[in-house]
Phi, psi and omega in degrees: 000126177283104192236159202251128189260130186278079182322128150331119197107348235216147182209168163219154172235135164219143162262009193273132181302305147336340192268147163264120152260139187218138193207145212252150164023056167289113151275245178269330170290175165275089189243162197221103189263145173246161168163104226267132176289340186257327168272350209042099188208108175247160188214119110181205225242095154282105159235145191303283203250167175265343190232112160289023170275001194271327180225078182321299163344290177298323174295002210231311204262336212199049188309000190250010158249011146248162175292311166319299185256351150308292212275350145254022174270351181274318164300317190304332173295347165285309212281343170298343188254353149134358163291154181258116184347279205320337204261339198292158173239157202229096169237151200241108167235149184137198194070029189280177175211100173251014161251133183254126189204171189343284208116033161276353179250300206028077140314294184317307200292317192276340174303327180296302224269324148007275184308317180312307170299278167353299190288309177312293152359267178293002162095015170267147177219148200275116171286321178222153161187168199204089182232150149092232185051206190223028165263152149295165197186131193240137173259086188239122178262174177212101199295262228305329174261326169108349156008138133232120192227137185255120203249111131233136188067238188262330196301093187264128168241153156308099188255000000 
């Protein structure tokens, strides 16, 4: 199986039935797996922050580190390999707060409630997600079954 690993910042979409998408060490980011059951069309989206207003500049070179300029350069980049909005499902993981310190940025808390607003907005809805705690979290989507399995500390579960 060919699998393409989804760098921090970074998103991939396949249509290949074979193909793994995988993404490394959610923390206070976000990853956002996508996959429409009907085209097999899978995504996805790590992304670091919720608002690309703080650095338009980065968001314009690297639209796949805020939420805001993420999550719809991944769908559109899905619905171009033939998904359909209306059809896709959507599961989340990520959002820790892996310091324990006041809760005065708590990134993670504000990329969820980000990721929420955004979606709700176009009418997506989240099916499954594993947000938030003080864990780290590895993400493998499987394009061709829509498989999704969530890795923190040795434990890989299915979400």
């Amino acid at each position: 199986m060919p699998t393409t690993v989804v760098d921090i910042a970074d998103l991939a979409v396949s249509r290949d039935p074979g193909a793994v998408l995988v993404t490394y060490s959610l923390g206070s980011c976000i990853g956002v797996a996508l996959w429409d059951p009907v085209a097999k069309v899978g995504g996805l989206l790590h992304y670091m922050l919720p608002d690309s207003h703080i650095s338009p500049e980065k968001a314009r070179s690297n639209p796949a580190m805020f939420c805001d300029t993420g999550v719809p350069k991944l769908v559109g980049a899905a619905c171009e390999l033939g998904a359909v909005e209306q059809r896709v499902m959507v599961r989340v993981a990520g959002g820790a707060q892996l310091f324990n310190d006041d809760a005065t940025f708590n990134i993670g808390r504000r990329n969820y409630l980000a990721l929420r607003q955004i979606l709700s907005k176009n009418g997506i809805v989240i099916s499954a997600e594993d947000v938030g705690g003080t864990v780290s979290r590895t993400l493998k989507l499987d394009v061709g079954t829509g498989g999704l399995t969530i890795k923190s500390g040795q434990q890989e579960v299915p979400l």
